[in-house]
PDB file of N, CA, C and O in Angstrom, chain B, residues numbered from 101:
ATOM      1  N   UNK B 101     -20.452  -2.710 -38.823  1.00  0.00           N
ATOM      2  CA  UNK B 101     -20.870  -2.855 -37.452  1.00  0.00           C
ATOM      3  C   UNK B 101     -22.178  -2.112 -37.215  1.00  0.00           C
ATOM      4  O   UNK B 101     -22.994  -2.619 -36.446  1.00  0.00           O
ATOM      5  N   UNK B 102     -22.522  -0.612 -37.986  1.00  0.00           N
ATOM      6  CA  UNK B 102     -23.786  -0.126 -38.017  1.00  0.00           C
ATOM      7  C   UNK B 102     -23.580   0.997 -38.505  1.00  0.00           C
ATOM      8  O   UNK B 102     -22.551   1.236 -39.136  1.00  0.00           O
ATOM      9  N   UNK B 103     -24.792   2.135 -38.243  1.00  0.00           N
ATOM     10  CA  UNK B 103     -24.968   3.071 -38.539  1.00  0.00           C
ATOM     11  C   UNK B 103     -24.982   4.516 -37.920  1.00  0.00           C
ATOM     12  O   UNK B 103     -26.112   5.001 -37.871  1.00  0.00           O
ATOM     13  N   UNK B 104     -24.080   5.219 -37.490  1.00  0.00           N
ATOM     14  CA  UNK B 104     -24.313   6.015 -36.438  1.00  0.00           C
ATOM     15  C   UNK B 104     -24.518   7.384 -36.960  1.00  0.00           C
ATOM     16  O   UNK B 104     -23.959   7.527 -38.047  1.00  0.00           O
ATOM     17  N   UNK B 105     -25.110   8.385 -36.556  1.00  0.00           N
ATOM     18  CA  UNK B 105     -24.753   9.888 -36.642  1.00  0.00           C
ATOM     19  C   UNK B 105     -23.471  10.642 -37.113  1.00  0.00           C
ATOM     20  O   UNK B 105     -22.502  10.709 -36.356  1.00  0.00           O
ATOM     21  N   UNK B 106     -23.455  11.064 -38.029  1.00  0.00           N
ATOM     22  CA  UNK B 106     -21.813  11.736 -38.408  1.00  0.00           C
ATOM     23  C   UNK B 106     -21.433  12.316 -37.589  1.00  0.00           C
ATOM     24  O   UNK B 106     -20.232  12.065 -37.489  1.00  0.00           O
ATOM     25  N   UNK B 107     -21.787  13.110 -36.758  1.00  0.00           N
ATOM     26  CA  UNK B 107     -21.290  13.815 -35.587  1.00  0.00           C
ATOM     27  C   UNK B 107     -21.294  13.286 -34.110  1.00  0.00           C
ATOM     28  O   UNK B 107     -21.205  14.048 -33.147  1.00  0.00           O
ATOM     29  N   UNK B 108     -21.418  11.723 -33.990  1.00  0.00           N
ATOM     30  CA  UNK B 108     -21.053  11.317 -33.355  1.00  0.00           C
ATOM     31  C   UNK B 108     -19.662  10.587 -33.509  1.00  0.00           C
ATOM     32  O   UNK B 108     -19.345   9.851 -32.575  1.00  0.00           O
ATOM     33  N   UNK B 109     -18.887  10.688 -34.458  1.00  0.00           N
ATOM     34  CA  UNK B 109     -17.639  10.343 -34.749  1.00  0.00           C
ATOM     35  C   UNK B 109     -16.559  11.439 -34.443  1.00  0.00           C
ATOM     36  O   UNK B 109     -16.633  12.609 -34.818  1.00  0.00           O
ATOM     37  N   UNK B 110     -15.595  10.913 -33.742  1.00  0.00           N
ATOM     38  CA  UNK B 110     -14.766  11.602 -33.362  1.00  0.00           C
ATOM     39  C   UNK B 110     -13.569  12.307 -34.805  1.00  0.00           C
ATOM     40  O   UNK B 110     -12.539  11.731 -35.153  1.00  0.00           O
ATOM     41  N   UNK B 111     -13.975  13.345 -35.280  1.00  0.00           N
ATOM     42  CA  UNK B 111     -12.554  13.543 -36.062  1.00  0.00           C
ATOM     43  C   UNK B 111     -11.427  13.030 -36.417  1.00  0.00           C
ATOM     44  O   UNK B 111     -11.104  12.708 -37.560  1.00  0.00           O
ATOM     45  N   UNK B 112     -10.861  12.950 -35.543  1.00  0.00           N
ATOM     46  CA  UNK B 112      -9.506  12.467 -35.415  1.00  0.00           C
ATOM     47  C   UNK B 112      -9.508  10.943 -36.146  1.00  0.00           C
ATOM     48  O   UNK B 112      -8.606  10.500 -36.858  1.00  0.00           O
ATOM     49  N   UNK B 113     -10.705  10.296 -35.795  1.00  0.00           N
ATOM     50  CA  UNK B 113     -10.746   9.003 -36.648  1.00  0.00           C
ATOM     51  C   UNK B 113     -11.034   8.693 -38.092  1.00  0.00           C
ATOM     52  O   UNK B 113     -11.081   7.592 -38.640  1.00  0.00           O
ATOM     53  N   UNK B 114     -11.250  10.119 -38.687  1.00  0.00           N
ATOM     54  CA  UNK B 114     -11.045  10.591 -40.100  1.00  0.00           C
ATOM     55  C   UNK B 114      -9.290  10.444 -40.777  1.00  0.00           C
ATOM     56  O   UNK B 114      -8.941  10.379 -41.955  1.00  0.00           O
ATOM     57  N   UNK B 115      -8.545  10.429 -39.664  1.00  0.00           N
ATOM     58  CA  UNK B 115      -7.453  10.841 -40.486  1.00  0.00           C
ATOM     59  C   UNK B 115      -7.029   9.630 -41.407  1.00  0.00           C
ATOM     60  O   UNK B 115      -6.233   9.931 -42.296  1.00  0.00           O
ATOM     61  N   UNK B 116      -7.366   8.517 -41.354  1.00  0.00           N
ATOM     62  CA  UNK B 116      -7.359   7.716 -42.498  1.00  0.00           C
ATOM     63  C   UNK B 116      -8.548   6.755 -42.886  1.00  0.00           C
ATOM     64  O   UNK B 116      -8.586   5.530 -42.773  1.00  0.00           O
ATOM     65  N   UNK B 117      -9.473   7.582 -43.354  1.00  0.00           N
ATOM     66  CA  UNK B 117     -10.296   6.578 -44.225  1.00  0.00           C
ATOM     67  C   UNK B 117     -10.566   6.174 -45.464  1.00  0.00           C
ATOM     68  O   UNK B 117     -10.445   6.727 -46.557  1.00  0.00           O
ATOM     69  N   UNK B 118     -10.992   5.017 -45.097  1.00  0.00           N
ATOM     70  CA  UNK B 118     -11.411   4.142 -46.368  1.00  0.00           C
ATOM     71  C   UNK B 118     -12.726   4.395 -46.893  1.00  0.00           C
ATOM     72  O   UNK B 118     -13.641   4.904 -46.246  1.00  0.00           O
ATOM     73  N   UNK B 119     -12.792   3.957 -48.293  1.00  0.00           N
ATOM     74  CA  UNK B 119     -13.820   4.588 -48.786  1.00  0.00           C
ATOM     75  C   UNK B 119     -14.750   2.726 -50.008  1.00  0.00           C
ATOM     76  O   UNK B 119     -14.282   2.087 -50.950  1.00  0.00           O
ATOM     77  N   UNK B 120     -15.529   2.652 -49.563  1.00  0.00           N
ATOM     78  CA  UNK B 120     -16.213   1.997 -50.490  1.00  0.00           C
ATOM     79  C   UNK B 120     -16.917   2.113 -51.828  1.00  0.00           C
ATOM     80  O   UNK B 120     -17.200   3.170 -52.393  1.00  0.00           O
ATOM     81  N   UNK B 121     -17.134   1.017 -52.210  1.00  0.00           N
ATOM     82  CA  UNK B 121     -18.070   1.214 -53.461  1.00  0.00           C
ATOM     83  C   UNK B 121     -18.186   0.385 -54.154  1.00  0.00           C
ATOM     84  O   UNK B 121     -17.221  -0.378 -54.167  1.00  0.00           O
ATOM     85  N   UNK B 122     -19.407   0.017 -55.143  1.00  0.00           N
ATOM     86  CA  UNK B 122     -20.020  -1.253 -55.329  1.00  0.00           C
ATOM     87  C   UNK B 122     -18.665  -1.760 -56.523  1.00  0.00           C
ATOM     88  O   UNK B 122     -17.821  -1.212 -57.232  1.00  0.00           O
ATOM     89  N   UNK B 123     -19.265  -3.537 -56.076  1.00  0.00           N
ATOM     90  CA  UNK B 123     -18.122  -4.559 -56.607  1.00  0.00           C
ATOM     91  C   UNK B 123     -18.599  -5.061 -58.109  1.00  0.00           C
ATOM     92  O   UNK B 123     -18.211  -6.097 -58.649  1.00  0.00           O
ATOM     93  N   UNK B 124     -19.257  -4.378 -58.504  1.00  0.00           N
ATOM     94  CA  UNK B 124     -19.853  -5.190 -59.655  1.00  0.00           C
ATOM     95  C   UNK B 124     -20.606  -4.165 -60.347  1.00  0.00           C
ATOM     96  O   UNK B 124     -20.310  -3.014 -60.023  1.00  0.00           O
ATOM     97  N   UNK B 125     -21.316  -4.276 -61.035  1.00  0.00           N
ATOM     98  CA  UNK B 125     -22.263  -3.727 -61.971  1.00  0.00           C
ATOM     99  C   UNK B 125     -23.882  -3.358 -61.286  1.00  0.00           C
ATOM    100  O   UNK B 125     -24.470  -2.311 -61.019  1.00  0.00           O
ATOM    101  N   UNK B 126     -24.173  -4.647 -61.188  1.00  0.00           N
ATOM    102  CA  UNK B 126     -25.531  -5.686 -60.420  1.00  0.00           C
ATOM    103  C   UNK B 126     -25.524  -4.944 -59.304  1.00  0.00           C
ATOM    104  O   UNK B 126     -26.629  -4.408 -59.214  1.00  0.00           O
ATOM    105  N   UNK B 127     -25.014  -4.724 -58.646  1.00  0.00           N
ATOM    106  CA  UNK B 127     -24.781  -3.793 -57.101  1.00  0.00           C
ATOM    107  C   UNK B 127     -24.507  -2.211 -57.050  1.00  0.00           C
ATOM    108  O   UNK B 127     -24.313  -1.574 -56.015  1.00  0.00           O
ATOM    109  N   UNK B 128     -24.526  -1.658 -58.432  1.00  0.00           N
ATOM    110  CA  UNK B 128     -24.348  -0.163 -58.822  1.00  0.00           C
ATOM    111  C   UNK B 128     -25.508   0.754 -57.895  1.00  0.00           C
ATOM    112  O   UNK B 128     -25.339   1.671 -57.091  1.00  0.00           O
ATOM    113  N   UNK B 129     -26.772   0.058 -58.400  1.00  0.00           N
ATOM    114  CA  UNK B 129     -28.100   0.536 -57.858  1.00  0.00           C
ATOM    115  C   UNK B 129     -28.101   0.624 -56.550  1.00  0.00           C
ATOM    116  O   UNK B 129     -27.973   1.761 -56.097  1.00  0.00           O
ATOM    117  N   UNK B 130     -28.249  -0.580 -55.527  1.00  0.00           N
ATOM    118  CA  UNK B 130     -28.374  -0.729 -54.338  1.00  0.00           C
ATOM    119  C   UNK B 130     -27.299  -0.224 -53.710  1.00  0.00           C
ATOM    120  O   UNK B 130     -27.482   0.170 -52.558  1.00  0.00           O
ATOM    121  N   UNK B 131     -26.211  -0.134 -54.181  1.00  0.00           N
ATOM    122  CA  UNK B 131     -25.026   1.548 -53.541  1.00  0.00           C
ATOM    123  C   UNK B 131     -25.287   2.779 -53.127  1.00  0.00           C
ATOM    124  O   UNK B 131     -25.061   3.549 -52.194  1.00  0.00           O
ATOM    125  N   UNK B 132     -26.227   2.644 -54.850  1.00  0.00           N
ATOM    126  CA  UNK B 132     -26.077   4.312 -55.128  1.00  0.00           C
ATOM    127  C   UNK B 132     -27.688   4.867 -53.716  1.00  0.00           C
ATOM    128  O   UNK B 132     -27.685   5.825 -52.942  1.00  0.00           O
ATOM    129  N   UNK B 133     -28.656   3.929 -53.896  1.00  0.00           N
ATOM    130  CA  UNK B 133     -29.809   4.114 -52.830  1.00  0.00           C
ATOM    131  C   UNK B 133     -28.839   3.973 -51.509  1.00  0.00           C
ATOM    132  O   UNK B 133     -28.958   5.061 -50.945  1.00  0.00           O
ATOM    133  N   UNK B 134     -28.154   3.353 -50.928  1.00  0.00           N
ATOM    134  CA  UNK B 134     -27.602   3.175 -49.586  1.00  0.00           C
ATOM    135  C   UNK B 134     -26.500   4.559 -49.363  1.00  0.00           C
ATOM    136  O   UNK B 134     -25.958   4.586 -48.258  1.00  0.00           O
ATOM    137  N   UNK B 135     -26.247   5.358 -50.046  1.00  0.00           N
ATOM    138  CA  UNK B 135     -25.315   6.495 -50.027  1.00  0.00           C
ATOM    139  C   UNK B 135     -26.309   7.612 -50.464  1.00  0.00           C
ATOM    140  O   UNK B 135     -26.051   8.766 -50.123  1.00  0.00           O
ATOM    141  N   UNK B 136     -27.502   7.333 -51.242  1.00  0.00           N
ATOM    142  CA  UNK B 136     -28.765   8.331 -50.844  1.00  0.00           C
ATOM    143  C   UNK B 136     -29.325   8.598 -49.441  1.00  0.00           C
ATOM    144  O   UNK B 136     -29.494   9.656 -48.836  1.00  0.00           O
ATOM    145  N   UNK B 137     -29.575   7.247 -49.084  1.00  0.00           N
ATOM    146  CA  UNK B 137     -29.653   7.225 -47.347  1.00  0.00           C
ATOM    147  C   UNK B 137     -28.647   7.783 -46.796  1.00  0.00           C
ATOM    148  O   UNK B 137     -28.963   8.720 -46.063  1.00  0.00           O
ATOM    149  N   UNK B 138     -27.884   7.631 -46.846  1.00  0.00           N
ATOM    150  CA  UNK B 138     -26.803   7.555 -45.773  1.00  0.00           C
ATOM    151  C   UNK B 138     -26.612   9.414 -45.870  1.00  0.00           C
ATOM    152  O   UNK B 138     -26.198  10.001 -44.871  1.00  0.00           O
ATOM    153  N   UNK B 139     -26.861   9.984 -46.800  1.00  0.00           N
ATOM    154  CA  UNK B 139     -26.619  11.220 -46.963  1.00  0.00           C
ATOM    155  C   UNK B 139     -28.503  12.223 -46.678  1.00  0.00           C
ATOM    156  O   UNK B 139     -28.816  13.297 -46.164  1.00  0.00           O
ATOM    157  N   UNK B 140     -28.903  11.634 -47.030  1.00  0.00           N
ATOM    158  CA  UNK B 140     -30.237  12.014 -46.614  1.00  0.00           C
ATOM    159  C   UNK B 140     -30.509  12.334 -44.630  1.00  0.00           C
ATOM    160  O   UNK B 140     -30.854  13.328 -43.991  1.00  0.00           O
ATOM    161  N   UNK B 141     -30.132  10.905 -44.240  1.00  0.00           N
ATOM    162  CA  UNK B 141     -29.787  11.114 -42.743  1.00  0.00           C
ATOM    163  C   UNK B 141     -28.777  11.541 -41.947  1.00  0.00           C
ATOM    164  O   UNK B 141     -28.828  11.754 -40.736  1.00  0.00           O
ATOM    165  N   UNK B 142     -28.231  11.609 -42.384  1.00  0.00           N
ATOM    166  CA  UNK B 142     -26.677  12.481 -42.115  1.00  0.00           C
ATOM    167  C   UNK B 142     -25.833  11.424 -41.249  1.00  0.00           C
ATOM    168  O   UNK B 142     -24.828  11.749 -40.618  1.00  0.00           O
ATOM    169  N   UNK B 143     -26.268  10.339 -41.284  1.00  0.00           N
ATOM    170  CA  UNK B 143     -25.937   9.000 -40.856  1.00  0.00           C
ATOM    171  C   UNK B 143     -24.371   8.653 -41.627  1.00  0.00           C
ATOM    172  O   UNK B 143     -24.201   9.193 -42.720  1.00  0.00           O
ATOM    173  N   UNK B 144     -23.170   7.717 -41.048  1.00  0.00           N
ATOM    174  CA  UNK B 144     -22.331   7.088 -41.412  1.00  0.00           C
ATOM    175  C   UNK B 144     -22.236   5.428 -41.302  1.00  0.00           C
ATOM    176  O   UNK B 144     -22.980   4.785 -40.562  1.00  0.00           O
ATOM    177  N   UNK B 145     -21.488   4.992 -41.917  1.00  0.00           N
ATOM    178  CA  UNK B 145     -21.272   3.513 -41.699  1.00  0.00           C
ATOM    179  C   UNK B 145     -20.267   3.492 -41.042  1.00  0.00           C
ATOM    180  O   UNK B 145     -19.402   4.294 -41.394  1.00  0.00           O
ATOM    181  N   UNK B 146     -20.012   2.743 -40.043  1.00  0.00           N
ATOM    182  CA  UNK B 146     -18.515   2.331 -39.114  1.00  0.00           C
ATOM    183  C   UNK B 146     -18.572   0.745 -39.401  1.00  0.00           C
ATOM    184  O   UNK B 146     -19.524  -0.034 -39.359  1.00  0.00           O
ATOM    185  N   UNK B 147     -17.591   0.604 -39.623  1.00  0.00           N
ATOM    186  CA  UNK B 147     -17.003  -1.066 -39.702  1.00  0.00           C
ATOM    187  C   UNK B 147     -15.267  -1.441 -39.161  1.00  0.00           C
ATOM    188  O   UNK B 147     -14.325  -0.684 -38.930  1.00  0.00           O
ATOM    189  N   UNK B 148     -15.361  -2.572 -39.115  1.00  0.00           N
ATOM    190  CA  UNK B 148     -13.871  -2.929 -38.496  1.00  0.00           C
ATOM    191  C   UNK B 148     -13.671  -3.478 -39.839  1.00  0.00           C
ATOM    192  O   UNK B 148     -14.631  -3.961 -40.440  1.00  0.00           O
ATOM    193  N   UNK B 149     -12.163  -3.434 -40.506  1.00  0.00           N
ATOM    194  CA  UNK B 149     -11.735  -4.010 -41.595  1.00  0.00           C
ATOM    195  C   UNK B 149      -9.970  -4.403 -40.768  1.00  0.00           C
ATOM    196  O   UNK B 149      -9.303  -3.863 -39.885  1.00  0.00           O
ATOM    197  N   UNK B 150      -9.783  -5.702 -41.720  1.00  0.00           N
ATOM    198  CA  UNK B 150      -8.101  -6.069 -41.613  1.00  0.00           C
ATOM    199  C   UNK B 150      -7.507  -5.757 -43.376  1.00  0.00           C
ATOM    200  O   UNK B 150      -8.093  -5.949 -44.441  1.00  0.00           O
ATOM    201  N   UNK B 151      -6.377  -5.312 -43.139  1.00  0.00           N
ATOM    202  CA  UNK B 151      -5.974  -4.710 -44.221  1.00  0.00           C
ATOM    203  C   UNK B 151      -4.459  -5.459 -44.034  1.00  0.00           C
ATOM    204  O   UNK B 151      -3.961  -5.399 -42.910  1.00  0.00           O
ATOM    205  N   UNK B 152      -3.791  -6.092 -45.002  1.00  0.00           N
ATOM    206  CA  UNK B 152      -2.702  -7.151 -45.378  1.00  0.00           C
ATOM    207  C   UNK B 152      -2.255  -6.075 -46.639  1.00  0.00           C
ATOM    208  O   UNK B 152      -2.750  -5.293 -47.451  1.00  0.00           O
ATOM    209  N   UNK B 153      -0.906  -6.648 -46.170  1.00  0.00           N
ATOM    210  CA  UNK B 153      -0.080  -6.142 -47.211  1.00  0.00           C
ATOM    211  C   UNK B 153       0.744  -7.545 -47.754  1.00  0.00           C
ATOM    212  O   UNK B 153       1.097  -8.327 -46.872  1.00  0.00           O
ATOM    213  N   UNK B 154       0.990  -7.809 -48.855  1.00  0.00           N
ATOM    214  CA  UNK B 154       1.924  -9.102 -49.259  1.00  0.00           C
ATOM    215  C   UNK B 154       2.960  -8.194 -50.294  1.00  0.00           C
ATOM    216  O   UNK B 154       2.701  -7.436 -51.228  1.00  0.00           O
ATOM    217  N   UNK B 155       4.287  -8.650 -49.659  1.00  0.00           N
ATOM    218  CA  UNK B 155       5.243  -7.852 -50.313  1.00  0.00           C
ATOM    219  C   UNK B 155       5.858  -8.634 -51.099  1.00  0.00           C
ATOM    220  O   UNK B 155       6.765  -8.205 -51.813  1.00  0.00           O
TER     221      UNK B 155
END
């Protein structure tokens, strides 16, 4: 959904997160630069995800 300030996130919405990371090989690079950013600016990613379970 974007990119906001880490400290504009409320805590509490830590208590269960998910964590990404590249799907392939080919996409190792352009990860590893987007989590340079992302740590350079002290910036986070927020996204909406649906998560299924099949039992």
């Amino acid at each position: 959904m974007g990119f906001v300030p880490s400290q504009d996130v409320d805590p509490i919405l830590y208590s269960k997160p998910y964590y990404v990371g590249s799907g392939a090989p080919a996409a190792d690079r352009p990860y590893a630069l987007l989590v340079e950013a992302l740590a350079r600016t002290g910036y986070v990613g927020v996204c909406k995800i649906a998560v299924r379970r099949v039992d």
